[in-house]
Backbone bond lengths (Angstrom), bond angles and torsions (degrees), N, CA, C in turn:
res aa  C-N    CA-C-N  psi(-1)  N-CA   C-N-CA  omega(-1)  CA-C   N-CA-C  phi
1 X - - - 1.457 - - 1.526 111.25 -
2 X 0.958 121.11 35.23 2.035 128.69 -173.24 1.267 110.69 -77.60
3 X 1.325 112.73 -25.85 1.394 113.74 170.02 1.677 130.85 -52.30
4 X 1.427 89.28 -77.61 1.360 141.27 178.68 2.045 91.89 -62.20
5 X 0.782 106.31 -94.83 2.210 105.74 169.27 1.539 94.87 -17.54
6 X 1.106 122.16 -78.35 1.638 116.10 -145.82 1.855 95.44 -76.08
7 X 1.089 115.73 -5.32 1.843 101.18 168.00 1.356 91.66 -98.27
8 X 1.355 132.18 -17.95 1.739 115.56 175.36 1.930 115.88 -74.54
9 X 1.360 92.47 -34.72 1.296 133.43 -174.23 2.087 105.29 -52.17
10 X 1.817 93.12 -52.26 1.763 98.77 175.66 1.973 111.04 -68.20
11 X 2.014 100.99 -40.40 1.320 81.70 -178.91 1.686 109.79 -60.69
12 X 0.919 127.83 -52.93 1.277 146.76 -177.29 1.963 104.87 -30.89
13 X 1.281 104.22 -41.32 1.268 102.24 168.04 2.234 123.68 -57.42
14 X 1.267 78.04 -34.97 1.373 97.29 -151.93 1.640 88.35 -73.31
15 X 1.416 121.96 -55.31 1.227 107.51 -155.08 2.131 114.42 -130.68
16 X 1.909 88.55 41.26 1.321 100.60 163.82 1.497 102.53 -144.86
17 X 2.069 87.14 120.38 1.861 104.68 175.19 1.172 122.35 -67.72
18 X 1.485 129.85 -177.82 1.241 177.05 93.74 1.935 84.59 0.32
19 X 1.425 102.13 101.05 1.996 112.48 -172.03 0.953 138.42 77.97
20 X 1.430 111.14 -3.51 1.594 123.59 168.73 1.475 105.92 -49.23
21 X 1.489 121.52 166.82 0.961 117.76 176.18 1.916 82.22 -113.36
22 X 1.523 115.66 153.93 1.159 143.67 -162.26 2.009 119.75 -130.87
23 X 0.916 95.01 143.10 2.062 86.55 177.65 0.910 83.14 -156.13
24 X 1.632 99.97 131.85 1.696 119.39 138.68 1.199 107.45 -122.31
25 X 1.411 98.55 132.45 2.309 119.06 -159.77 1.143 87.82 -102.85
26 X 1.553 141.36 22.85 1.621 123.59 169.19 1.453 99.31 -168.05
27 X 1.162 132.08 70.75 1.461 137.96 157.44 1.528 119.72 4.49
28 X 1.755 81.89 -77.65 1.923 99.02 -151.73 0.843 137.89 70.73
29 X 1.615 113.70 -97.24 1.787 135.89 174.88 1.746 110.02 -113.57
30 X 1.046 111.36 -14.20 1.528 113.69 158.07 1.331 89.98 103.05
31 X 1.071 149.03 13.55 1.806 129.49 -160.80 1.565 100.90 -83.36
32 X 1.801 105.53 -28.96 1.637 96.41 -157.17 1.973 82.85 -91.19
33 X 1.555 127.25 -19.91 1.337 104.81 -164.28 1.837 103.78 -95.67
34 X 1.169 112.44 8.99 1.617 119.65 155.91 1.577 115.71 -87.79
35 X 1.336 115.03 -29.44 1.269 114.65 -175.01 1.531 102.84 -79.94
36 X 1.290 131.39 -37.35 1.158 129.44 177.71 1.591 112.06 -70.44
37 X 1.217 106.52 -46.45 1.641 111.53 176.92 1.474 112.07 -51.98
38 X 1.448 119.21 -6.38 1.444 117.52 -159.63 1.365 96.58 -105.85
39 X 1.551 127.72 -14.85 1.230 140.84 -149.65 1.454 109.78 -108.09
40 X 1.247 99.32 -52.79 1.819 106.82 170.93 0.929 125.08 -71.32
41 X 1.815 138.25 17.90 1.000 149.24 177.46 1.752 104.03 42.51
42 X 1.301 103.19 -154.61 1.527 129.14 -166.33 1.526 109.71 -76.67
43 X 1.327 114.12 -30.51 1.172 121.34 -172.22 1.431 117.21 -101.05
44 X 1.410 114.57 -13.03 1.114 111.33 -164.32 1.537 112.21 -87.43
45 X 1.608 139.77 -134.52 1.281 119.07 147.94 2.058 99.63 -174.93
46 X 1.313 111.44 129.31 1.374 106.40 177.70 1.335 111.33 -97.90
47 X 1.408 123.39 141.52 1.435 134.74 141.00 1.716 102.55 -67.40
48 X 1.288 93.28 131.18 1.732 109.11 142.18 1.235 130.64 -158.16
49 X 1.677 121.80 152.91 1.032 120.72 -163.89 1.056 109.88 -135.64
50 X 1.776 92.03 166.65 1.266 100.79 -175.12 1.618 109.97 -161.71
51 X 1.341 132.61 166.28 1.582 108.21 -176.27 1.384 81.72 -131.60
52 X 1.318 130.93 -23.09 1.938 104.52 175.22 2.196 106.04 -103.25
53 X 1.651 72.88 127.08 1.659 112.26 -174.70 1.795 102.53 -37.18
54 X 1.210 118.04 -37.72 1.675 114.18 -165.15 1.815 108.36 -88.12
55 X 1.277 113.68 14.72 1.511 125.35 -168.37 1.416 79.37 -119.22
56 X 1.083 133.24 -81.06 1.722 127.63 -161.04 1.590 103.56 -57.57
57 X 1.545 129.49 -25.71 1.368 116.74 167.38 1.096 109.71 -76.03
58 X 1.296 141.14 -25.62 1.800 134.20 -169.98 1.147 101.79 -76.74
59 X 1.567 108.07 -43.92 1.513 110.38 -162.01 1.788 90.55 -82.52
60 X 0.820 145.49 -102.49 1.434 142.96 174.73 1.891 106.37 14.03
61 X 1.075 124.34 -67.98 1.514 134.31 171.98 1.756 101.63 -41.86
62 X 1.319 101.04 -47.10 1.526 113.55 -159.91 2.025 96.56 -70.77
63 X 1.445 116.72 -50.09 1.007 126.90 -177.45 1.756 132.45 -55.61
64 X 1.762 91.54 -24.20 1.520 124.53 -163.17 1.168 96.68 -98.80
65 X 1.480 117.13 -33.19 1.543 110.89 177.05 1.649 113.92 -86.36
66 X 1.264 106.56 -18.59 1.445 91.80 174.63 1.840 114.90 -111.38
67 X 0.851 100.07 40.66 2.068 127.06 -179.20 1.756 87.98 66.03
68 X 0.639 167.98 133.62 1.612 154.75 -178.92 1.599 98.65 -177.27
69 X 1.187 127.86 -38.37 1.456 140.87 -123.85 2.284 84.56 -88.77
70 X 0.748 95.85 -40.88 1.970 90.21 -178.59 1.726 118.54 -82.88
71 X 1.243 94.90 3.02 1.540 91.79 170.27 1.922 103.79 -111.02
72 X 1.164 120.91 -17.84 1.076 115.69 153.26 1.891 149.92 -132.72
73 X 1.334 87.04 143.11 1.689 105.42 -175.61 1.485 118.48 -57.73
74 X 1.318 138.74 77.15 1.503 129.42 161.39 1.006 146.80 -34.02
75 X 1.688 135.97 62.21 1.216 119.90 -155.20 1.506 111.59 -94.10
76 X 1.465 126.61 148.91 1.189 131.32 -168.95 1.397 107.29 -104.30
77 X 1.339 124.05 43.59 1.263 135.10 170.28 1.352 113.54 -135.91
78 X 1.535 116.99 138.86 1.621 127.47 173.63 1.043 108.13 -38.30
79 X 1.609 106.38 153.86 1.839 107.14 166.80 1.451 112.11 -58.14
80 X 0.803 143.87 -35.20 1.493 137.91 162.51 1.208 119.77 -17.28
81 X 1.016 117.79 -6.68 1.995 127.29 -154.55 1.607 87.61 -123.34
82 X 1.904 127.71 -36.51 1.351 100.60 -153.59 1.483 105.19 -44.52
83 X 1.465 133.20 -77.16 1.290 132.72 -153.55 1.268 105.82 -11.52
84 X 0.853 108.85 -49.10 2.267 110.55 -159.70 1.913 96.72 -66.56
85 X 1.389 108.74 5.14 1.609 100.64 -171.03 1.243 97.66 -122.29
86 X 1.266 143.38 -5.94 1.335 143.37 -173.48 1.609 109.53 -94.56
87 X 1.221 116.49 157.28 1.442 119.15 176.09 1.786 96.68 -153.46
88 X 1.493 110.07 127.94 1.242 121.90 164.53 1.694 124.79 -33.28
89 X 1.266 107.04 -39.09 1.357 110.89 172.32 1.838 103.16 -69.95
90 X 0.810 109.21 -13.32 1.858 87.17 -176.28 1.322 106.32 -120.18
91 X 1.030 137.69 81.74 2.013 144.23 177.97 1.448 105.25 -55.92
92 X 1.132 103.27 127.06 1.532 123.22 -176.35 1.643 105.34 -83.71
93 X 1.263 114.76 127.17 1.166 154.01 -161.54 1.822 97.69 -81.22
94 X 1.161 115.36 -44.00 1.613 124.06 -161.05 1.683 122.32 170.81
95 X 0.932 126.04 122.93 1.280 153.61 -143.19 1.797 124.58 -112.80
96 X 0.963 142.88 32.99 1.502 123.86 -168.15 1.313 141.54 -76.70
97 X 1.136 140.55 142.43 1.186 125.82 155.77 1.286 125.18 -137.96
98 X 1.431 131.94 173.17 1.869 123.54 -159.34 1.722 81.72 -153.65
99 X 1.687 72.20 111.44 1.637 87.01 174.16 1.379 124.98 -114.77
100 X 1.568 121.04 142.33 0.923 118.36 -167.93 2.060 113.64 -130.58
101 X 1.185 91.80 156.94 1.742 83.20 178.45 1.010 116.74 -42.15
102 X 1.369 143.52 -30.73 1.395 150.75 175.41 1.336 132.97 -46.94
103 X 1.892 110.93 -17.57 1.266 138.89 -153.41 1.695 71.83 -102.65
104 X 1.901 79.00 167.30 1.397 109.32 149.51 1.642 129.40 -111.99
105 X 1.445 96.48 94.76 1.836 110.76 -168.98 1.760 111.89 -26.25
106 X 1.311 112.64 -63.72 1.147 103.61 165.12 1.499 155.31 -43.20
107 X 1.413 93.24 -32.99 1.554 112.25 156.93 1.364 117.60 -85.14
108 X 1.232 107.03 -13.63 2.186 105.37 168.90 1.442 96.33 -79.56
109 X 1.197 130.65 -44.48 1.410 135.19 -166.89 1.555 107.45 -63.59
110 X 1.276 113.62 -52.69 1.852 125.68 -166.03 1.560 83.36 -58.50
111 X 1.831 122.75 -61.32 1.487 107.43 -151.25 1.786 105.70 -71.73
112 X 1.099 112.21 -38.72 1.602 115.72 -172.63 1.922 91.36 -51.25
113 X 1.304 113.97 -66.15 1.677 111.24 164.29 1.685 102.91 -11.09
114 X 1.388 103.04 -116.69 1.355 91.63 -176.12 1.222 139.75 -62.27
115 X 1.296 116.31 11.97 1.651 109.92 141.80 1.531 123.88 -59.12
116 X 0.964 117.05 -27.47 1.520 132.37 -169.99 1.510 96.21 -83.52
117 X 1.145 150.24 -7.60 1.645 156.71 169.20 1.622 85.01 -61.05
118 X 1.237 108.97 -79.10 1.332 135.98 -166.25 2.039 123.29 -53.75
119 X 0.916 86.22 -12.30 1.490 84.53 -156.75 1.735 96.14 -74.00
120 X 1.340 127.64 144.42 1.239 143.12 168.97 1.777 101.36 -54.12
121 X 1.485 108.15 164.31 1.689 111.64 173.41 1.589 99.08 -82.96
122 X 1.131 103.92 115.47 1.667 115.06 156.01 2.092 89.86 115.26
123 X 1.541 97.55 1.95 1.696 93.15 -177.55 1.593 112.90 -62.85
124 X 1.540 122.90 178.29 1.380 118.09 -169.64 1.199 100.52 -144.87
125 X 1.832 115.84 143.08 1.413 120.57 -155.20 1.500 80.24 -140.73
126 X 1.567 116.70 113.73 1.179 106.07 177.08 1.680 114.39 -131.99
127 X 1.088 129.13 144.40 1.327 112.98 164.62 1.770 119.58 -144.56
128 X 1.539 88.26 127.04 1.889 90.08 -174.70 1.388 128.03 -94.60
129 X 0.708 148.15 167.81 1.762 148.33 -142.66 1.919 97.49 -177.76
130 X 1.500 95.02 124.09 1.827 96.38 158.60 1.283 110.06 -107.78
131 X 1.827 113.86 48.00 1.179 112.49 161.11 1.663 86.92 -143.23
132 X 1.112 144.26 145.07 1.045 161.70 145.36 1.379 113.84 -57.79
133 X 1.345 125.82 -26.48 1.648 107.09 -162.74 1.728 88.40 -99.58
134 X 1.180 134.28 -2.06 1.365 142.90 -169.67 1.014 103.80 -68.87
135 X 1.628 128.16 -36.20 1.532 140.71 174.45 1.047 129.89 -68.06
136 X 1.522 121.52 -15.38 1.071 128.46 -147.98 1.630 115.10 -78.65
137 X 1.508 112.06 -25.08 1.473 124.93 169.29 1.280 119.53 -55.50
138 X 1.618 105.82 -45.24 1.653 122.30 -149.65 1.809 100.25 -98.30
139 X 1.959 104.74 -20.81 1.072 99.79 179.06 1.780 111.02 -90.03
140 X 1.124 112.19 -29.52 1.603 120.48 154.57 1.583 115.35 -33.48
141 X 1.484 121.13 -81.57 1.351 127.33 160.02 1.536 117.03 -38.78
142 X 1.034 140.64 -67.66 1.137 135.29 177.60 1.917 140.21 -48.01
143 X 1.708 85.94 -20.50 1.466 100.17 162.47 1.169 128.35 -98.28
144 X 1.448 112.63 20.18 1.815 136.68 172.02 1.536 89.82 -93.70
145 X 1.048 140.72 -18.23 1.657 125.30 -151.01 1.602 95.94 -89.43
146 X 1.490 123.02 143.89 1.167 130.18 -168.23 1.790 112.31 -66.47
147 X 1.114 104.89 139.05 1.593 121.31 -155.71 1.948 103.42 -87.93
148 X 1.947 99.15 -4.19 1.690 101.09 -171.57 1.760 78.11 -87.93
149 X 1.376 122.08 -35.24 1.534 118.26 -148.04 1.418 103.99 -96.81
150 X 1.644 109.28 -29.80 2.039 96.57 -175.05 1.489 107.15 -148.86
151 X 0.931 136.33 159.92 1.403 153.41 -175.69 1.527 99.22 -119.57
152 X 2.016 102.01 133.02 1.285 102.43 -170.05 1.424 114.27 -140.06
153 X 1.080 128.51 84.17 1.732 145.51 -161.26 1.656 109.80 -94.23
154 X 1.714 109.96 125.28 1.029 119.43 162.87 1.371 111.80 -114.06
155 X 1.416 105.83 148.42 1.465 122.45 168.93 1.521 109.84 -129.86
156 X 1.123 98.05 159.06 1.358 111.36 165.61 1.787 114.82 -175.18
157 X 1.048 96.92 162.69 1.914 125.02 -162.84 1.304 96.19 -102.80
158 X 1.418 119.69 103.70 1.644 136.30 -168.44 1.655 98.77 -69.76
159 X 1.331 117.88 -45.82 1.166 132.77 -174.03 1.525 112.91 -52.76
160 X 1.512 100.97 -61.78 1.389 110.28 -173.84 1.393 131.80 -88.12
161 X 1.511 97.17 -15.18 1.632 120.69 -150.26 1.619 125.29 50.26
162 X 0.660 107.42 19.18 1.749 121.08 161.78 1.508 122.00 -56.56
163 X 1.350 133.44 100.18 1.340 117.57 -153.48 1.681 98.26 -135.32
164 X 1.032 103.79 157.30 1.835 110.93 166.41 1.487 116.41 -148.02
165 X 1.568 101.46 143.62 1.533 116.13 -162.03 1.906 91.53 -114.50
166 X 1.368 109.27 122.64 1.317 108.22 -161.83 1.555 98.59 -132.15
167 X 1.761 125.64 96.25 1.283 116.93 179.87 1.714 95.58 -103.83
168 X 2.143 90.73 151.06 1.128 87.88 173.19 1.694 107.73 -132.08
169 X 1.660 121.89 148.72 1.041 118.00 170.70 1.327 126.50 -72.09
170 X 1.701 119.38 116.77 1.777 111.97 153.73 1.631 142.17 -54.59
């Protein structure tokens, strides 16, 4: 998904600070929860998750080696769990997740949902897929959301099918 990530990757530059609070609801290989950790500076702080144990050790090793490791929280539970980690007082800055057939669509959909309660004005709710038709639920639902309150951009890589669904709060 390098394509498709690094154009999510520039908005992502643009409109997540130095203390935001940050989530990535699907680890993996850590690239997107280092890139975020790099973003929220010192003050800021990421959740990420994950529910298999050998992803939060790679990524953890990975985080420790590049000073990273105190701005973020490891949780060893599916995104399914963020809600129980959020609190109204702290608006989330930016959001990711990388979804794959493997998931359960509906449960990517419910949490990205209430992530969107939360998200700061100008915050970013994004989720990437190297399948394009994987979106197709969340991008359906998501283009119901009111057009005074969020802006809602799809892309995708014709070539590869690599696609990202990128909502943003007003």
């Amino acid at each position: 998904m390098r394509k498709i990530q690094n154009l999510v990757q520039i908005s992502l530059n643009e409109y997540l600070n130095p203390g935001d609070l940050a989530i990535d609801a699907t680890i993996h290989h850590g690239d997107i929860t280092r890139f975020l950790a790099s973003r929220i500076g010192d003050t800021g702080k990421l959740l990420a998750f994950s529910e298999k144990k050998d992803e939060i050790d790679d990524v953890a090793a990975s985080l420790f080696l590049s000073g990273l490791n105190d701005r973020v929280d490891l949780i060893n539970k599916d995104f399914s769990n963020i809600i129980n980690y959020l609190e109204p007082t702290q608006p989330i800055g930016a959001a990711m997740f990388q979804v794959d057939s493997k998931m359960d669509l509906t449960a990517v959909q419910n949490a990205a949902k209430a992530i969107l309660m939360f998200l700061k004005t100008d915050g970013l709710l994004c989720l990437l897929s190297d399948d394009a038709q994987l979106l197709n639920t969340s991008k359906a639902y998501f283009a119901k959301l009111p057009a005074n309150s969020y802006s809602v951009s799809y892309y995708e890589d014709l070539l590869t099918t690599e696609s990202a669904l990128v909502i943003q709060r007003h």
